[in-house]
N, CA and C atoms as a LAMMPS dump frame, in Angstrom:
ITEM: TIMESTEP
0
ITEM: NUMBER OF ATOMS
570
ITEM: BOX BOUNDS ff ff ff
-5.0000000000000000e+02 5.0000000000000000e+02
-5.0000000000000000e+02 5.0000000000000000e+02
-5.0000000000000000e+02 5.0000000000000000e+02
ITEM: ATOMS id mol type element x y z
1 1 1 N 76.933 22.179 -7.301
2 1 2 C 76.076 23.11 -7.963
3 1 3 C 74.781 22.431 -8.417
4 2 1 N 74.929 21.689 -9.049
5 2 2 C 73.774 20.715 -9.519
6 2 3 C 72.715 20.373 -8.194
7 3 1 N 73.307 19.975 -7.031
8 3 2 C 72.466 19.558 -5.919
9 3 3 C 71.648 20.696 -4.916
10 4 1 N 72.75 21.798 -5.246
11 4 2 C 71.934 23.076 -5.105
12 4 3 C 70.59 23.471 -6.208
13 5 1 N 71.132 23.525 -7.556
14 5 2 C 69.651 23.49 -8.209
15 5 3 C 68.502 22.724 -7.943
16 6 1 N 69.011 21.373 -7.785
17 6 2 C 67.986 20.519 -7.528
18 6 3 C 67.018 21.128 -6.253
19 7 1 N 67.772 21.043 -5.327
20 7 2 C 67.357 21.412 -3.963
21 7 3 C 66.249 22.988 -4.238
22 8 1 N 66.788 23.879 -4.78
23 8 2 C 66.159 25.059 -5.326
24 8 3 C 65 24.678 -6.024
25 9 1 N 64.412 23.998 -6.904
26 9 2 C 63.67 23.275 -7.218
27 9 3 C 62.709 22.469 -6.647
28 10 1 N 63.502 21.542 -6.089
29 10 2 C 62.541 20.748 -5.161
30 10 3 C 62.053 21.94 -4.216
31 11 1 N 62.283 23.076 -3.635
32 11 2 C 61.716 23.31 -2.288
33 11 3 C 61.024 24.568 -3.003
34 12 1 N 60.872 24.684 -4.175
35 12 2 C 59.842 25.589 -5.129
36 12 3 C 58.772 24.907 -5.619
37 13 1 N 59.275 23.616 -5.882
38 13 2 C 57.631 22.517 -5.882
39 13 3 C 57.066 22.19 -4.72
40 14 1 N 57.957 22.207 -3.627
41 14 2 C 56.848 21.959 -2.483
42 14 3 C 56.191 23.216 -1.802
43 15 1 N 56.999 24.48 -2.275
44 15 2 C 55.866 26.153 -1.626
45 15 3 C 54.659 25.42 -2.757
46 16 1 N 54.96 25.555 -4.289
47 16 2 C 53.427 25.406 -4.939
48 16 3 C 52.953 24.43 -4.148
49 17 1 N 53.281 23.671 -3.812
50 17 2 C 52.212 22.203 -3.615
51 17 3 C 51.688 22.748 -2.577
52 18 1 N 51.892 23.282 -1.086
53 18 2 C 51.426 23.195 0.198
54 18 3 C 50.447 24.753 0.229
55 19 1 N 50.923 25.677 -0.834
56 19 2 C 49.982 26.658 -1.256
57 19 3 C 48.828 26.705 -1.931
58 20 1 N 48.35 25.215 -3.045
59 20 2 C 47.611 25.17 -3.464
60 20 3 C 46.557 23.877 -2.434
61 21 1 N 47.324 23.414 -1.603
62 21 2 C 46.732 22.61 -0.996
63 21 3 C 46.032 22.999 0.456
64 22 1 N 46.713 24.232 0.745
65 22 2 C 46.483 24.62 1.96
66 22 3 C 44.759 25.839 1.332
67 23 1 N 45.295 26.282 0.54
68 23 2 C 44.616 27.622 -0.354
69 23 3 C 44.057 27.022 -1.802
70 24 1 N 43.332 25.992 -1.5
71 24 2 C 43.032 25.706 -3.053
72 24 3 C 42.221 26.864 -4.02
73 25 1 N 42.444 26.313 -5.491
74 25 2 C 42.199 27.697 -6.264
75 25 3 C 40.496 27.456 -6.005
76 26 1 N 39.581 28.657 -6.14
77 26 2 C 38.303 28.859 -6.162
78 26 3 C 37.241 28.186 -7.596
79 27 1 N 36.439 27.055 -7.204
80 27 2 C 35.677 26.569 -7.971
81 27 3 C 35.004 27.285 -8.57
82 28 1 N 34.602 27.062 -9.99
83 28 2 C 33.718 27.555 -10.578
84 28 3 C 32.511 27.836 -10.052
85 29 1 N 31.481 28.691 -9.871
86 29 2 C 30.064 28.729 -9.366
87 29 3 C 29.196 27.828 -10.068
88 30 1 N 28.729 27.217 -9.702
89 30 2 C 27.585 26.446 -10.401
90 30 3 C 26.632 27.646 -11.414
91 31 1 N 26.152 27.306 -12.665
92 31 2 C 25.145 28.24 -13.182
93 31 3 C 24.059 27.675 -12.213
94 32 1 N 23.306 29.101 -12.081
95 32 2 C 21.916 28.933 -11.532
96 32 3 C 20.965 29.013 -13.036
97 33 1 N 20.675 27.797 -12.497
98 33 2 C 19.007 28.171 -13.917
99 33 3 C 18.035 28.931 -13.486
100 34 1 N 17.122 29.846 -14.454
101 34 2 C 15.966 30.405 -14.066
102 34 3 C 15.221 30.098 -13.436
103 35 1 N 15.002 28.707 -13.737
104 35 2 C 13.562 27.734 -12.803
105 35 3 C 14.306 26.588 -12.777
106 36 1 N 14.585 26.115 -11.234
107 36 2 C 15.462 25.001 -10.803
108 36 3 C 14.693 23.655 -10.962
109 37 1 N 13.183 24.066 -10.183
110 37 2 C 12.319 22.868 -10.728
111 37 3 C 12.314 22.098 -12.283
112 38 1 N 12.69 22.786 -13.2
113 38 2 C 12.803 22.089 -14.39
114 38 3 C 14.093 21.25 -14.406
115 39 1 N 15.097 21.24 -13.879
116 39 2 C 16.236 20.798 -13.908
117 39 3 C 15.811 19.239 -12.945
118 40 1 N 15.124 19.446 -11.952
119 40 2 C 15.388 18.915 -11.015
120 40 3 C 14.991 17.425 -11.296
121 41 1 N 15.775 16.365 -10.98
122 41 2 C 15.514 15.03 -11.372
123 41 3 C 13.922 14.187 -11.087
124 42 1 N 13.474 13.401 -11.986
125 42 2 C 12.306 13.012 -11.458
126 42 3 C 12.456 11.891 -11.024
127 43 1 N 11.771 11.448 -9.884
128 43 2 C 11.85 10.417 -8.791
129 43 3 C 11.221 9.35 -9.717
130 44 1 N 12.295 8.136 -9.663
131 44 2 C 11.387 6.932 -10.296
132 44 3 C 10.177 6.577 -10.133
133 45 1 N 9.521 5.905 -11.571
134 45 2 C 8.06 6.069 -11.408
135 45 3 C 7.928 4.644 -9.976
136 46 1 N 9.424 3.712 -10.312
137 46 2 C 9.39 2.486 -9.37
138 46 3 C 10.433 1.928 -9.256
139 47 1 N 11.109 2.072 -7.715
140 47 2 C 12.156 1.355 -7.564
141 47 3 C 12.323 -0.142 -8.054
142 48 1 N 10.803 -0.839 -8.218
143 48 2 C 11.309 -2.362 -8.334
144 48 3 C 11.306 -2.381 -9.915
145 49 1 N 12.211 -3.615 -10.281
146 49 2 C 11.883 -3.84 -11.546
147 49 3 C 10.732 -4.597 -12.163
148 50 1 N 10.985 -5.005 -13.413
149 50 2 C 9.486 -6.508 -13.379
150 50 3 C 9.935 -7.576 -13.029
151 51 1 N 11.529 -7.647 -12.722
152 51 2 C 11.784 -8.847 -12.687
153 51 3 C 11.786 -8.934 -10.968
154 52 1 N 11.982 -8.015 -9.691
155 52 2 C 11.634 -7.884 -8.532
156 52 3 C 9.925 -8.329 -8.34
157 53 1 N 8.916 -7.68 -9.517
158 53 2 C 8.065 -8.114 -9.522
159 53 3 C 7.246 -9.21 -9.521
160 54 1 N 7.744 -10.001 -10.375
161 54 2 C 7.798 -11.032 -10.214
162 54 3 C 7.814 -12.235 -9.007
163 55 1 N 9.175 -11.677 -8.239
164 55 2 C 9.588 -12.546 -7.273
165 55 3 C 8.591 -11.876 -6.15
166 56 1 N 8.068 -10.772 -6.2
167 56 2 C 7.205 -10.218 -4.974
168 56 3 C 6.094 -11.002 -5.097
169 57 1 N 5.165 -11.865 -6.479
170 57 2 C 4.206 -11.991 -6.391
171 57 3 C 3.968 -13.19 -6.259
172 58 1 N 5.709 -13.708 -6.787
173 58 2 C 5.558 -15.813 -6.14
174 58 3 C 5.941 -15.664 -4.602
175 59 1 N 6.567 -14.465 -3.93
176 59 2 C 6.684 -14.623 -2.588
177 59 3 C 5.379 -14.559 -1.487
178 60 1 N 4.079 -13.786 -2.648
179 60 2 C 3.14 -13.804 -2.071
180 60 3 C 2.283 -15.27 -1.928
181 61 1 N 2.83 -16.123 -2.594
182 61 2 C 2.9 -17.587 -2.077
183 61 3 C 3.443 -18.587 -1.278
184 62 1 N 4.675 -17.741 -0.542
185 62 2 C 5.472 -18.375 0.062
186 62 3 C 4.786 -19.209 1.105
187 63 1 N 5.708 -20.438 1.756
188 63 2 C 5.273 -21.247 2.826
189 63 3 C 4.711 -20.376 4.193
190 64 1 N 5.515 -19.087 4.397
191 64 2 C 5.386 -18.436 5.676
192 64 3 C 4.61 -17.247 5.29
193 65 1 N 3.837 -17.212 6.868
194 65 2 C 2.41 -16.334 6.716
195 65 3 C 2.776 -14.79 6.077
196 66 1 N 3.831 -14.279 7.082
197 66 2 C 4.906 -13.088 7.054
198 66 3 C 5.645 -12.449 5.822
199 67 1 N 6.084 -13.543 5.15
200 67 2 C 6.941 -13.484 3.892
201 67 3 C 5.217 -12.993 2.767
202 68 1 N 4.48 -14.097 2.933
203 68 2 C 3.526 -13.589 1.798
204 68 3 C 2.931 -12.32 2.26
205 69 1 N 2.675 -12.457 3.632
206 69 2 C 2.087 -10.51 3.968
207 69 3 C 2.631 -9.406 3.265
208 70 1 N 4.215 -9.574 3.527
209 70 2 C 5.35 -8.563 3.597
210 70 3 C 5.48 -8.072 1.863
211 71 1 N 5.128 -9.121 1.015
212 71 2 C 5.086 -8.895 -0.61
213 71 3 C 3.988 -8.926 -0.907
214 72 1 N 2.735 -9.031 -0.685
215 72 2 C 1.599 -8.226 -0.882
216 72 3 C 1.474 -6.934 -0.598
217 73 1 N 2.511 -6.276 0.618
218 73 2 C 2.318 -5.027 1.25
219 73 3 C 3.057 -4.256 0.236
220 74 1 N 4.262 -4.672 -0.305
221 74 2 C 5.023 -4.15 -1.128
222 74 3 C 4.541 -3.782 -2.282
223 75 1 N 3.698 -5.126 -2.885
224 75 2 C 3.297 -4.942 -4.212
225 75 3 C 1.846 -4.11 -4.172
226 76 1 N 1.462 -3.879 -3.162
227 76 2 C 0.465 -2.427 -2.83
228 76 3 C 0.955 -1.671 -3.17
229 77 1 N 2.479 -1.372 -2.312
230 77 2 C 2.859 0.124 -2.494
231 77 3 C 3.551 0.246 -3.888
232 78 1 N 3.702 -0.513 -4.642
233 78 2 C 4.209 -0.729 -5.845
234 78 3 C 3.546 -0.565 -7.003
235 79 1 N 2.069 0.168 -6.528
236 79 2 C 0.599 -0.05 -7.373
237 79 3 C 0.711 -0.925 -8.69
238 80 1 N 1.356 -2.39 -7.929
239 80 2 C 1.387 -3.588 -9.059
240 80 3 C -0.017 -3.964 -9.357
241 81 1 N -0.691 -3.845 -10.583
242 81 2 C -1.953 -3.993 -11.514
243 81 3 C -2.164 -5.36 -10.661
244 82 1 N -1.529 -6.866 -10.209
245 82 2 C -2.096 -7.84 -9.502
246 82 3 C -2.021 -7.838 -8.266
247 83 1 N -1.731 -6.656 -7.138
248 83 2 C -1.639 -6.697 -5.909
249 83 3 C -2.931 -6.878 -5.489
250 84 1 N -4.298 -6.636 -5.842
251 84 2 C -5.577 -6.959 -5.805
252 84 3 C -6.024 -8.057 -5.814
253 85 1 N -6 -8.907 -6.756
254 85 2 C -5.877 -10.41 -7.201
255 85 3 C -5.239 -11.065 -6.068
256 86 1 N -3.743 -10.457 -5.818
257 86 2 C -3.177 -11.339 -4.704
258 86 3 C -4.164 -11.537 -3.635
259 87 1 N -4.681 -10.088 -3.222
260 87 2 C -5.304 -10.055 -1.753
261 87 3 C -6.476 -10.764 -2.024
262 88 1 N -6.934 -10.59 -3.191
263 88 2 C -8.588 -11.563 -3.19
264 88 3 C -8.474 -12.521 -2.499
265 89 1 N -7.443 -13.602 -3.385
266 89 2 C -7.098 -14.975 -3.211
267 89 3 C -6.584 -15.485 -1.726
268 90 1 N -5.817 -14.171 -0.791
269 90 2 C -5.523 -14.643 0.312
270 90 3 C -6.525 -14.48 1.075
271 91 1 N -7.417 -13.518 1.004
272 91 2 C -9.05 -13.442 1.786
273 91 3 C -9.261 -14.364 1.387
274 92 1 N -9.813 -14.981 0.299
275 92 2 C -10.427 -16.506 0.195
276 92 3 C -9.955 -17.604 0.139
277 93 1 N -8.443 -17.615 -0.001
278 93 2 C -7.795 -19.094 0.142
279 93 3 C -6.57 -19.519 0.783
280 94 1 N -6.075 -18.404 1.384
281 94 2 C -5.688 -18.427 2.455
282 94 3 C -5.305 -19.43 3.988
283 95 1 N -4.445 -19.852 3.632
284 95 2 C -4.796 -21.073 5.235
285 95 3 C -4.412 -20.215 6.74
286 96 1 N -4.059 -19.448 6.183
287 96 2 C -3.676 -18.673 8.22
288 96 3 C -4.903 -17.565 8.203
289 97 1 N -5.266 -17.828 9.013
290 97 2 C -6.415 -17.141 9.531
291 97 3 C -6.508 -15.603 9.476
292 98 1 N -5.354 -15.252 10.521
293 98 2 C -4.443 -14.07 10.157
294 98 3 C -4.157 -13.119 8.783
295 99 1 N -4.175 -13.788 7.905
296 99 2 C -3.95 -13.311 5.991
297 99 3 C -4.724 -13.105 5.908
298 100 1 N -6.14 -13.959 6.483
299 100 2 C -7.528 -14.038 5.536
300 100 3 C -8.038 -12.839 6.104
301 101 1 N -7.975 -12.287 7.508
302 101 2 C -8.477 -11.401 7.852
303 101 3 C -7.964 -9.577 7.634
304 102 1 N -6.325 -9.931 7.873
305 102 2 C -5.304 -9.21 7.145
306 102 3 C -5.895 -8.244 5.665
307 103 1 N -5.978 -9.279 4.845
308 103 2 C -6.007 -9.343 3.377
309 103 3 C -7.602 -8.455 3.417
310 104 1 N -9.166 -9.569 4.202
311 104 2 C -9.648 -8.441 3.986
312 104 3 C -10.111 -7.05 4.368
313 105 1 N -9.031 -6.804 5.582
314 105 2 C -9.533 -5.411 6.132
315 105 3 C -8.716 -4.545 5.043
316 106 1 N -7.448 -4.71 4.329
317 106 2 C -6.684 -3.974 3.347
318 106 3 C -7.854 -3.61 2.186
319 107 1 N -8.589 -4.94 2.337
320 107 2 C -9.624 -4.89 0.834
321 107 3 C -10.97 -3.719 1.506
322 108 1 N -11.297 -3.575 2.708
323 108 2 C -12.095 -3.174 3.185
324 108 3 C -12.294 -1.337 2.766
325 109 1 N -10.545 -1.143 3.03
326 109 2 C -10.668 0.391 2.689
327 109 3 C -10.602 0.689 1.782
328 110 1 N -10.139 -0.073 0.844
329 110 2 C -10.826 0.667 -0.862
330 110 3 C -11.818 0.797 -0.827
331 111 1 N -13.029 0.135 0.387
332 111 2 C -14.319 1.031 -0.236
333 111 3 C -15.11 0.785 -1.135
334 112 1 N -14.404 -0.258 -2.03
335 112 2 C -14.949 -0.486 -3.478
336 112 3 C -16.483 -1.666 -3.417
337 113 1 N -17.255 -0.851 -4.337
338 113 2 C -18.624 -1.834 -3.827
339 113 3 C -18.361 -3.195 -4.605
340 114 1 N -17.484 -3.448 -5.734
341 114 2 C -16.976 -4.741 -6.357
342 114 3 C -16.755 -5.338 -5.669
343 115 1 N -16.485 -5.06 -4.3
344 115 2 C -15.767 -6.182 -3.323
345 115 3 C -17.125 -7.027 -2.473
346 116 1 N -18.234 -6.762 -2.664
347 116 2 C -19.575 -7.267 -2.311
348 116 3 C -19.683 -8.568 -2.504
349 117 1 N -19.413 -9.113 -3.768
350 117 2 C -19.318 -10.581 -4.16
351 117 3 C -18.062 -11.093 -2.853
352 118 1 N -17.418 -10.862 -2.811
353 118 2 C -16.243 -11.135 -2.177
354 118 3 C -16.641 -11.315 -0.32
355 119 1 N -17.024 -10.053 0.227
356 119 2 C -17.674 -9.886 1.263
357 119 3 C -18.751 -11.081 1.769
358 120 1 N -20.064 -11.56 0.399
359 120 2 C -20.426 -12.285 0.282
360 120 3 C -20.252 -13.987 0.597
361 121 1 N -18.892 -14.075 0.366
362 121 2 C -18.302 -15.295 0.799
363 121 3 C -17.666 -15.818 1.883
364 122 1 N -17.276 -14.472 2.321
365 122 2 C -15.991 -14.555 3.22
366 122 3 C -17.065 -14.761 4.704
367 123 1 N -17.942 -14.144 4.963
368 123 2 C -18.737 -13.614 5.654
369 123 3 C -19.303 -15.01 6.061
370 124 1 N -19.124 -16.079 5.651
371 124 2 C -19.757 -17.539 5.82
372 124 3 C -18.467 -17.937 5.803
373 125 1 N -16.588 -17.843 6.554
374 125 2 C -16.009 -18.348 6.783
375 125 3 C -16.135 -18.988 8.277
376 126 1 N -15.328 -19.648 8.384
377 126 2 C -15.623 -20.956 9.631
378 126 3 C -14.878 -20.039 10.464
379 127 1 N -14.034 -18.962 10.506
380 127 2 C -12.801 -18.638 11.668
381 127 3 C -13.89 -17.093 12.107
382 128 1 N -14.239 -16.897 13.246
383 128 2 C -14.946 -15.928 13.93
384 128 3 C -14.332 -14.325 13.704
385 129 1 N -13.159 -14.356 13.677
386 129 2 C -12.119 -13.523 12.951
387 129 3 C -12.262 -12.835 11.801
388 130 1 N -12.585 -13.916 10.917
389 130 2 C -12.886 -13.336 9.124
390 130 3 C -13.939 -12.337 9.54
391 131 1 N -14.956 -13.621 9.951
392 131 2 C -16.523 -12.811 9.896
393 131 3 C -16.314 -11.857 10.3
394 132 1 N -15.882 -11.055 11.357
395 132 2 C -15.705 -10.302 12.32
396 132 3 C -15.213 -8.923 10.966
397 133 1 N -14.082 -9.02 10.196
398 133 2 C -13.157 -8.611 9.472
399 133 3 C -14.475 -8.143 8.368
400 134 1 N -15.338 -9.315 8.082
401 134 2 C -16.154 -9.173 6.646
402 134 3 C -17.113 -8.066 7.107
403 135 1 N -18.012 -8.395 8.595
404 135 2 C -18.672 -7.344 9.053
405 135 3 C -18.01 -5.636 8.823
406 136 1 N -17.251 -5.669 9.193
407 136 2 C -16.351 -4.682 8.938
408 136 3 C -16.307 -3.718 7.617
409 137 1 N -15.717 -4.495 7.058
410 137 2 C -15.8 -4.181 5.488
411 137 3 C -16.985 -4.149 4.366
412 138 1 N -18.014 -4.55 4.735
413 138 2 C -19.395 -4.985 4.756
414 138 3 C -20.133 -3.235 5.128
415 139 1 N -20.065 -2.523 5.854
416 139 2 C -20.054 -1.238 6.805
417 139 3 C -18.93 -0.433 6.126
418 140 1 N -18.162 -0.69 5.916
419 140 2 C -17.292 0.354 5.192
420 140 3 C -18.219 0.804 3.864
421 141 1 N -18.516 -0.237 3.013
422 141 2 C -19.2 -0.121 2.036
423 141 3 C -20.183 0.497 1.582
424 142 1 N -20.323 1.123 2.863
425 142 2 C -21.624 2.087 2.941
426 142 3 C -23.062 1.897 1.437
427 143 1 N -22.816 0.4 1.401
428 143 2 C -24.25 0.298 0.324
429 143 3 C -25.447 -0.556 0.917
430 144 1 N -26.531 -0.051 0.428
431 144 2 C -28.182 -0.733 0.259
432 144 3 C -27.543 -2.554 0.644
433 145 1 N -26.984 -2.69 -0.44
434 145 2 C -26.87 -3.928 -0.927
435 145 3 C -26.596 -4.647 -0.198
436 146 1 N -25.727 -4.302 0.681
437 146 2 C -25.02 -4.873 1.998
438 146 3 C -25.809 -5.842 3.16
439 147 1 N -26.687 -4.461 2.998
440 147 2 C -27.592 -4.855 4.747
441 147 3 C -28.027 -6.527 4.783
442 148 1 N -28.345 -7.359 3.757
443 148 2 C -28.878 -8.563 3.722
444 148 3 C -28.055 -9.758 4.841
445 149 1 N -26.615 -9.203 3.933
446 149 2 C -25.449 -9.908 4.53
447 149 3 C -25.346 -9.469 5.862
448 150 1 N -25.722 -8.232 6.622
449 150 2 C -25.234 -8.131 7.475
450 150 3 C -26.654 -8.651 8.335
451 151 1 N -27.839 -8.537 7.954
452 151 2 C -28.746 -8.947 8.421
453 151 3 C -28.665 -10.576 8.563
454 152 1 N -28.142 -11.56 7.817
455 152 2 C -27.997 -12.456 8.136
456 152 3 C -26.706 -12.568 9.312
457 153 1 N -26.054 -12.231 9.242
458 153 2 C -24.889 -12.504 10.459
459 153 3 C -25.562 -12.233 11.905
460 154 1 N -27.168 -11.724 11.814
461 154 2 C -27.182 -11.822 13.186
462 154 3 C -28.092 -12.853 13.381
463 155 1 N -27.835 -13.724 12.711
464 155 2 C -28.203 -15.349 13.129
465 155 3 C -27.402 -15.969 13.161
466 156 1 N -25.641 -15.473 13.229
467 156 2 C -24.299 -16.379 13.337
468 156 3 C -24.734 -17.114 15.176
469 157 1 N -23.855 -18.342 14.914
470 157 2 C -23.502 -18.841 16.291
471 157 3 C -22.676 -17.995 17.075
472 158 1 N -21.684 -16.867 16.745
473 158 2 C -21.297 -16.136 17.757
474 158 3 C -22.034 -15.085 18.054
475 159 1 N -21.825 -14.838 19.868
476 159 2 C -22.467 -13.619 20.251
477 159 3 C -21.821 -12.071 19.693
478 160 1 N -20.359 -12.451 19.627
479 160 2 C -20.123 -10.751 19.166
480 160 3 C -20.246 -10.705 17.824
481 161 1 N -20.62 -11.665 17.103
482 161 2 C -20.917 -11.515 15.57
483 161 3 C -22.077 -10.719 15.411
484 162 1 N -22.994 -11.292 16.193
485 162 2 C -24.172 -10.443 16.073
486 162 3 C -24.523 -9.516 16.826
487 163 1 N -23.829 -9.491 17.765
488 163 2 C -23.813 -8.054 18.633
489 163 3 C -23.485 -7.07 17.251
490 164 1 N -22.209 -7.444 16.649
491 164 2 C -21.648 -6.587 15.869
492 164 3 C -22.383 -6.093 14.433
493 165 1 N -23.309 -7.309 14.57
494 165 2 C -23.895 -6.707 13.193
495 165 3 C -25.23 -6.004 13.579
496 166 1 N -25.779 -6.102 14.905
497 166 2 C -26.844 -5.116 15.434
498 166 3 C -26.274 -3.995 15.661
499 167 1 N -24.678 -3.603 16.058
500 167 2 C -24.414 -2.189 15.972
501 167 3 C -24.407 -1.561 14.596
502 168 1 N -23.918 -2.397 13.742
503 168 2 C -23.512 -2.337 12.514
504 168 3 C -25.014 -1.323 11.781
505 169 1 N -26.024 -2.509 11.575
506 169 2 C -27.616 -2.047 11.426
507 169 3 C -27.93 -0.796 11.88
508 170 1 N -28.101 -0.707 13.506
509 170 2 C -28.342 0.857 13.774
510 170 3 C -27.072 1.93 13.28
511 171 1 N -25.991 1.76 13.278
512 171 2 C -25.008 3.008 12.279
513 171 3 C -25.43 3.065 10.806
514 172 1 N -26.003 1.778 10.359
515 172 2 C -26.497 2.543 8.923
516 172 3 C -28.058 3.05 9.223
517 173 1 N -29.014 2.783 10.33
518 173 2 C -30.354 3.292 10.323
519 173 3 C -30.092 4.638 10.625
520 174 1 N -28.968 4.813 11.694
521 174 2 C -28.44 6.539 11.645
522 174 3 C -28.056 7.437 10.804
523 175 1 N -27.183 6.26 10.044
524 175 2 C -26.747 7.15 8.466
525 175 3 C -27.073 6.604 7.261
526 176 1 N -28.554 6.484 7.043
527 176 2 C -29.136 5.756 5.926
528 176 3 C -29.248 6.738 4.803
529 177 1 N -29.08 8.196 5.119
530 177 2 C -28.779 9.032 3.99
531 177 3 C -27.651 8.912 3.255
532 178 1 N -26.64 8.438 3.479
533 178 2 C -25.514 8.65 3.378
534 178 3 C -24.974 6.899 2.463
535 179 1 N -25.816 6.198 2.835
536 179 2 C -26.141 4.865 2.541
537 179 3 C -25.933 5.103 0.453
538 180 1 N -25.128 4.198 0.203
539 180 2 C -25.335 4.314 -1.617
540 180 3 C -26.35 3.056 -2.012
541 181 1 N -26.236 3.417 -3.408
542 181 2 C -27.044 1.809 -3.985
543 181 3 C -26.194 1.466 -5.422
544 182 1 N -26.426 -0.07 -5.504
545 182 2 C -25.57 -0.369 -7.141
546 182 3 C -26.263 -0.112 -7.824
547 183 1 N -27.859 0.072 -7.707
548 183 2 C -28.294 -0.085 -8.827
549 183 3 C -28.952 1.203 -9.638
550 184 1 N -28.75 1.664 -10.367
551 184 2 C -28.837 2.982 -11.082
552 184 3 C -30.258 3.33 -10.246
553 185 1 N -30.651 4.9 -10.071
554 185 2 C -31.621 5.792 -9.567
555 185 3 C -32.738 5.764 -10.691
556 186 1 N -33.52 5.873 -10.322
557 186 2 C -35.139 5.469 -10.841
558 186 3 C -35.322 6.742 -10.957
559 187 1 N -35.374 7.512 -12.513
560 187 2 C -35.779 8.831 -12.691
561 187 3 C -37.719 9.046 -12.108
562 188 1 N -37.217 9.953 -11.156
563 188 2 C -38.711 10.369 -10.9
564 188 3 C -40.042 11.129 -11.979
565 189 1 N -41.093 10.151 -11.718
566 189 2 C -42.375 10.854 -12.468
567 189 3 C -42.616 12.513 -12.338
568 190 1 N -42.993 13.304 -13.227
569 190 2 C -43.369 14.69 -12.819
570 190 3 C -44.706 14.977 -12.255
């Protein structure tokens, strides 16, 4: 009798079990909020930490050309306050040729006329490459200020240096409207 109950039992826990497992019970609905956008999580302002930071900006010293590229590129996209600084320093001190030119075409598209002093220097590097890179960025800059520098490069010892800076010259004599200046506008007499 006893092994009959049992048995009665046991094969009443296994209908529940294979009924709730086969047919599980129905989940709650999620509440819908009014406006989901308010709920919705905000994307970190930055995956890295300061202490990743850190290591991105001594890696931008590393022995290999690649490794320092690869954490300057990062600490760009990381809008780390010294990713700028980094790139200065590898445009100007830089030993692979590659970085220096790298570093300043990145610097080129900011555009920024601060980078003139900079342009200034680079533009009298020994590797045909830089110059090439400074011309470049020099023309991005779309300023007055420029033309000197670029007017001197067409007395460089290379021919496409100065090929490049005679194309350079006529695209700003074409678009000399468009041309800025640093130095504040001279209110006109009436």
């Amino acid at each position: 009798m006893r092994s009959l109950v049992f048995l009665i039992i046991l094969l009443a826990g296994l209908v529940v079990y294979w009924s709730f497992k086969v047919n599980p019970p129905p989940s709650q609905p999620l509440p819908i909020s009014p406006n989901p956008q308010e709920e919705a999580p905000l994307p970190p302002k930055s995956v890295l930490d300061d202490q990743t930071l850190m290591n991105l900006r001594k890696a931008s010293k590393d022995t290999d050309p690649q490794v320092r590229w690869q954490a300057v590129q990062t600490l760009l996209l990381a809008e780390d306050p010294e990713a700028i600084q980094i790139l200065l320093r590898m445009a100007l001190r830089d030993m692979e040729t590659d970085i220096r030119v790298q570093s300043i075409q990145e610097l080129a598209r900011k555009k920024n006329p601060r980078l003139l002093p900079l342009f200034a220097k680079t533009i009298k590097d020994y590797d045909e490459r830089v110059r090439m890179a400074t011309l470049h960025g020099l023309e991005n800059l779309e300023l007055q200020e420029a033309i000197p520098y670029i007017r001197a490069a067409m007395q460089d010892t290379q021919t496409s240096i100065r090929l490049e800076a005679i194309r350079i010259l006529g695209n700003m004599e074409k678009n000399k409207g468009n041309l800025k200046s640093l130095a504040p506008p001279v209110p006109r007499s009436p």
